[in-house]
C-alpha positions as CSV (number, residue, x, y, z in Angstrom):
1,X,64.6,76.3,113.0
2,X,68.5,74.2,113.9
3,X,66.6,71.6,111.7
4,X,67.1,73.5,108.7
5,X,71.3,73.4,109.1
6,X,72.6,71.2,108.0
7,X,73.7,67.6,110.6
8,X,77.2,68.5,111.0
9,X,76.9,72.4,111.4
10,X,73.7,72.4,114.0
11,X,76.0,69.4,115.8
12,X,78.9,71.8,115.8
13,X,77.2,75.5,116.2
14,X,74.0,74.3,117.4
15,X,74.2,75.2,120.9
16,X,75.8,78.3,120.3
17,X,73.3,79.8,118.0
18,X,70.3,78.8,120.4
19,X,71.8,80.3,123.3
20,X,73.0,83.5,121.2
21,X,69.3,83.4,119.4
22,X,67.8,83.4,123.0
23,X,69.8,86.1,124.3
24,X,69.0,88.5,121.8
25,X,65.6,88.0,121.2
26,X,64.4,88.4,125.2
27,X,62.4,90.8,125.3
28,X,61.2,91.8,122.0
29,X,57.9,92.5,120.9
30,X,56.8,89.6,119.0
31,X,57.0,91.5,115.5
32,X,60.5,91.8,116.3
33,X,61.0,88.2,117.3
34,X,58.9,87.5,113.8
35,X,61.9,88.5,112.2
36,X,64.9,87.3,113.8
37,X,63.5,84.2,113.7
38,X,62.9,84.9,109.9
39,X,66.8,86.1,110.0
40,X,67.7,83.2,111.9
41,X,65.8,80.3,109.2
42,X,67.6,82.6,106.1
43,X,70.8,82.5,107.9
44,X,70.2,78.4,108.1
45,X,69.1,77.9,104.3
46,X,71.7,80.0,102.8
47,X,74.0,77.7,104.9
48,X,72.3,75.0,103.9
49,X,72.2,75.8,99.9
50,X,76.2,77.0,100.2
51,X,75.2,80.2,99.8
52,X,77.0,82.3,102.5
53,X,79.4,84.4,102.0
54,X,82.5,82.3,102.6
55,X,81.3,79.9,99.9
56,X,82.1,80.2,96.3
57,X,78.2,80.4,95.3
58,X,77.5,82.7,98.1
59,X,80.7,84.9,96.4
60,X,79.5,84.4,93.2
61,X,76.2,85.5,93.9
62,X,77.2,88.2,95.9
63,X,79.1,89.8,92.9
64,X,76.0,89.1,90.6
65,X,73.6,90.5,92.3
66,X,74.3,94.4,92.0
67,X,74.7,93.7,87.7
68,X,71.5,91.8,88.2
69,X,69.5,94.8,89.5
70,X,71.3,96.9,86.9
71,X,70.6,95.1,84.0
72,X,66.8,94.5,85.3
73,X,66.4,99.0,85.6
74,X,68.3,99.0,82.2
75,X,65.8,97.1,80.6
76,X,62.6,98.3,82.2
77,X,64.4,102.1,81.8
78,X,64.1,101.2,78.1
79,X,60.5,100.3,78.4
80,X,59.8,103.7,80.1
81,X,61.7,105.9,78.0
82,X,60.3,104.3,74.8
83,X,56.7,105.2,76.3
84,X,58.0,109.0,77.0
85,X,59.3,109.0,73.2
86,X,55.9,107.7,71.7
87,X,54.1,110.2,73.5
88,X,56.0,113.1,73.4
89,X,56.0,113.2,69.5
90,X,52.3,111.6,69.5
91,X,50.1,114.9,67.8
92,X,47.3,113.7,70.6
93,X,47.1,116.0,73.8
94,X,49.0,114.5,76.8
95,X,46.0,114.3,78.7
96,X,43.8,112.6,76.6
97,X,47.0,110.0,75.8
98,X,47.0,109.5,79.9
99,X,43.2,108.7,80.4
100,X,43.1,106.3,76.8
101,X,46.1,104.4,78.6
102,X,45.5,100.7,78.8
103,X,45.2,99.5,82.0
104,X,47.4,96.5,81.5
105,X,50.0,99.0,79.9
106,X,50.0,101.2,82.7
107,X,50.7,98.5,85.1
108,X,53.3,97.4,83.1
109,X,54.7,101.0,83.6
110,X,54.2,101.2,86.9
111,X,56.2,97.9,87.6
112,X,59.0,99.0,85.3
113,X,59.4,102.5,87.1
114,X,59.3,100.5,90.8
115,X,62.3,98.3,89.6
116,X,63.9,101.8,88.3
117,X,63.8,103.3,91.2
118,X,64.5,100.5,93.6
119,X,67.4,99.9,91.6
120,X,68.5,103.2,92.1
121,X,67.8,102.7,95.4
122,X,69.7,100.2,96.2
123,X,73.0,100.6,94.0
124,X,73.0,104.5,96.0
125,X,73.5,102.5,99.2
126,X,69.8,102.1,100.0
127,X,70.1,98.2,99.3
128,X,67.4,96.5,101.3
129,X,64.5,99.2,100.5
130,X,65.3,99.3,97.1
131,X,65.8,95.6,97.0
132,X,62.2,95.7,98.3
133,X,60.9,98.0,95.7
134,X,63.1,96.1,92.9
135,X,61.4,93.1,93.9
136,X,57.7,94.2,93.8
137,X,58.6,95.4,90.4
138,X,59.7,92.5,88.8
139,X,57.4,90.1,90.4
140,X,54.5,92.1,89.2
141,X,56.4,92.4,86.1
142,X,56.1,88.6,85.8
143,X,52.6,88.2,87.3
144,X,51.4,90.9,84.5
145,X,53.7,88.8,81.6
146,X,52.0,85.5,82.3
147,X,48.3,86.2,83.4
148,X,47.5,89.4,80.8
149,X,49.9,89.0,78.1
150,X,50.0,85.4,78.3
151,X,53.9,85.4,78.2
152,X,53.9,82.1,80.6
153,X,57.5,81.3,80.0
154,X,60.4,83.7,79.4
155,X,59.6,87.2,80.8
156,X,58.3,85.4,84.5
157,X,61.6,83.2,84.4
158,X,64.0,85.8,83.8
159,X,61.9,88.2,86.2
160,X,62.2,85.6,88.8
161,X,66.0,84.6,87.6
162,X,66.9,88.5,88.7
163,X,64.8,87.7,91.8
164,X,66.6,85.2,92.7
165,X,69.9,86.8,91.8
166,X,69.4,89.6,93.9
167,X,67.5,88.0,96.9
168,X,70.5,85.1,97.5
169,X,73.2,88.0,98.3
170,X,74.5,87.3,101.5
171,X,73.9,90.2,104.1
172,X,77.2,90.7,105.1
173,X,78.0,91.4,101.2
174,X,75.2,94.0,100.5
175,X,77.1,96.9,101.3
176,X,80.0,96.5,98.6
177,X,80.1,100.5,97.4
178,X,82.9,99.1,94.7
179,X,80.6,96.9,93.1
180,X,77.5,98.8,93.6
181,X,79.0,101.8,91.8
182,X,80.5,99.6,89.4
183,X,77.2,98.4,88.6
184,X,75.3,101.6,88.7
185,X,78.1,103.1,85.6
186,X,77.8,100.1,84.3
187,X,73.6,100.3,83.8
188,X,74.1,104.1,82.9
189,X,76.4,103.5,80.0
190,X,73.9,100.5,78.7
191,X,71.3,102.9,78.9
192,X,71.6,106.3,77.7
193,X,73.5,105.3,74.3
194,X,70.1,102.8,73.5
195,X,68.1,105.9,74.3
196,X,69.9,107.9,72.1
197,X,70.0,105.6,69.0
198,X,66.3,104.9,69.6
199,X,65.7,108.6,69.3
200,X,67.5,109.1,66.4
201,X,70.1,111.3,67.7
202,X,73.1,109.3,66.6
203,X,71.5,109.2,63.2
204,X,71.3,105.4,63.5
205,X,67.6,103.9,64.4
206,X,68.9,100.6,66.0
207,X,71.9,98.6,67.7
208,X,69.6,96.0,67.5
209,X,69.8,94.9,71.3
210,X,73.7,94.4,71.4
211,X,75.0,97.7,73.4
212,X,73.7,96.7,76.6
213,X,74.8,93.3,76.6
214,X,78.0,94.1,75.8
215,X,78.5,96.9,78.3
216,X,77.8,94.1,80.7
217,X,80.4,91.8,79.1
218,X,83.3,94.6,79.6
219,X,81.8,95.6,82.8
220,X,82.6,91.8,84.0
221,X,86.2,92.3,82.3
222,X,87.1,95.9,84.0
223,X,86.1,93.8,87.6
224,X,88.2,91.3,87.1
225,X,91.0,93.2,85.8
226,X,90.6,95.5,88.8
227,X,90.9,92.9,91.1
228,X,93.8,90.7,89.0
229,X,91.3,87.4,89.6
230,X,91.5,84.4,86.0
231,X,88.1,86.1,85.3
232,X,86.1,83.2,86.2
233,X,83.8,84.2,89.1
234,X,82.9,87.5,86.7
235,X,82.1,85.5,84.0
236,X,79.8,83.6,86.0
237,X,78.9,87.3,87.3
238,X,77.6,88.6,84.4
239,X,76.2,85.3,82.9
240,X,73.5,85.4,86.4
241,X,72.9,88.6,85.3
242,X,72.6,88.3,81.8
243,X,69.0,87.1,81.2
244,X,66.8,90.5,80.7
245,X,69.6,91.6,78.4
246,X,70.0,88.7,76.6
247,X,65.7,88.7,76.0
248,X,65.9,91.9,75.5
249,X,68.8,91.4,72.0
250,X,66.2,88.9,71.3
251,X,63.4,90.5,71.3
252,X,64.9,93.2,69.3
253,X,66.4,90.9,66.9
254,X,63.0,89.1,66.5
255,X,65.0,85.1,67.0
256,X,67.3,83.9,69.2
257,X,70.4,84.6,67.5
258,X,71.6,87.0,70.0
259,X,72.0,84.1,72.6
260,X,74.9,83.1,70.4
261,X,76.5,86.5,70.9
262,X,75.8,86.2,74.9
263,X,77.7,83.3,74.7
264,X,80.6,85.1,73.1
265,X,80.6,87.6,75.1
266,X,80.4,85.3,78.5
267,X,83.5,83.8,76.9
268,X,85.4,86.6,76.8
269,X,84.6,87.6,79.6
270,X,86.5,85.3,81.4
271,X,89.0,84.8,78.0
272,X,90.2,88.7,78.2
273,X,91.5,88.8,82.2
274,X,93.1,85.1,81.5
275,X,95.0,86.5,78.4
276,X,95.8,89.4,80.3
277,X,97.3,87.6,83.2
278,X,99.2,85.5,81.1
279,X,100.8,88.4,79.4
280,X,101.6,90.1,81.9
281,X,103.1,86.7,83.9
282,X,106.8,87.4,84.7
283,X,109.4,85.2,82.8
């Protein structure tokens, strides 16, 4: 497991992290040894890939990851509430609506209520269970996309793009409640609006995909404002987390028009705290 450091960290730290690896894993049942040695190889690749938390990736990613699972419950939260709508206002009996439910449908709801709730989960403090549940979600999501609905290309990679995301947080970042709560107003504010439009209760039947997106966009702004940073780690933020959102504008568009507006809105993500600082940059 050294092997995977890299040459001049194992020369540097090897030693150490043997000896402190042997220490605490004497005695342990081999489940438990199982996993710190699955700790210890994680801890190795993310040092390998730059992706710890002192490093700018590990950072960036580390920032990403609560927006990613946000934006992945937004967007299966849509699914699930557009399923409630159709069959609350269908004249057929619940019942009979549940037992003529595709199978492949009610997978597809099952998967988007797992990544839901394990969102939920995990931007309520629970991170690693709800990662967990997340996870199963969207990898069935993207199992279900490409081998029953024969989507082999853009729902899978931007199912495993959030996977990704969310998985390469470092540890020792997991447990940021700002961001996390951030994240969590941020995915409620996408949400509910969308629900009410699609229901007709603004009196409007569609914002044809942009709302969410752009709650992300000022979401990445109102971080970077908070925190008085050039905007540039929060752009890259929100563009990591972008993807189901982005589909999701394009799907509802019916082209891909609405990756031109992502773009905008990346841009000024990182254009607004810039202007912002310069403004406010003392003569």
């Amino acid at each position: 497991m050294l092997r995977l450091y890299p040459a001049d960290y194992r020369a540097a730290y090897g030693g150490e992290i043997a000896d402190i690896h042997e220490e605490m894993t004497a005695g342990m049942s081999r489940p438990a040894r199982l996993r710190a040695d699955a700790d210890l190889a994680a801890h190795a690749v993310r040092i390998r890939l730059g992706l710890h938390s002192t490093a700018p990736a590990g950072r960036l990613v580390a920032a990403a990851a609560p927006f990613a699972l946000g934006a992945g419950a937004v967007v299966h939260g849509l699914r699930l509430t557009s399923w409630y709508a159709g069959m609350v206002t269908s004249p057929a009996p619940v019942g009979l609506q549940l037992a003529t439910l595709p199978l492949d449908y009610g997978l597809a709801l099952l998967f988007s209520l797992l990544v839901c709730g394990g969102a939920i989960m995990a931007l309520c403090g629970r991170w690693v269970p709800g990662v967990v549940v997340a996870v199963s979600g969207l990898l069935g999501s993207a199992a279900l996309a490409a081998c029953v609905f024969g989507e082999l290309v853009v729902a899978p990679a931007v199912a495993l793009t959030t996977v990704a995301v969310v998985l390469a947080c470092p540890p020792d970042r997991r447990a940021d409640r700002r961001l996390q709560t951030t994240a969590g107003i941020m995915a409620g504010c996408a949400w509910l609006p969308v629900v009410a439009v699609n229901t007709r209760a603004f009196g409007v039947s569609t914002e044809y995909g942009a709302w969410p997106l752009l709650v992300l966009s000022a979401s990445g702004v109102v971080l970077a404002l908070r925190e008085g940073s050039r905007g540039l780690r929060e752009a890259g933020a929100v563009a990591l987390a972008s993807p189901p959102m982005i589909t999701y504008a394009c799907t509802a568009w019916g082209d891909a028009r609405p990756m031109l507006g992502g773009l905008l809105a990346l841009a000024l993500t990182g254009a607004v705290p810039a202007a912002f600082r310069t403004v406010r940059r003392p003569r």
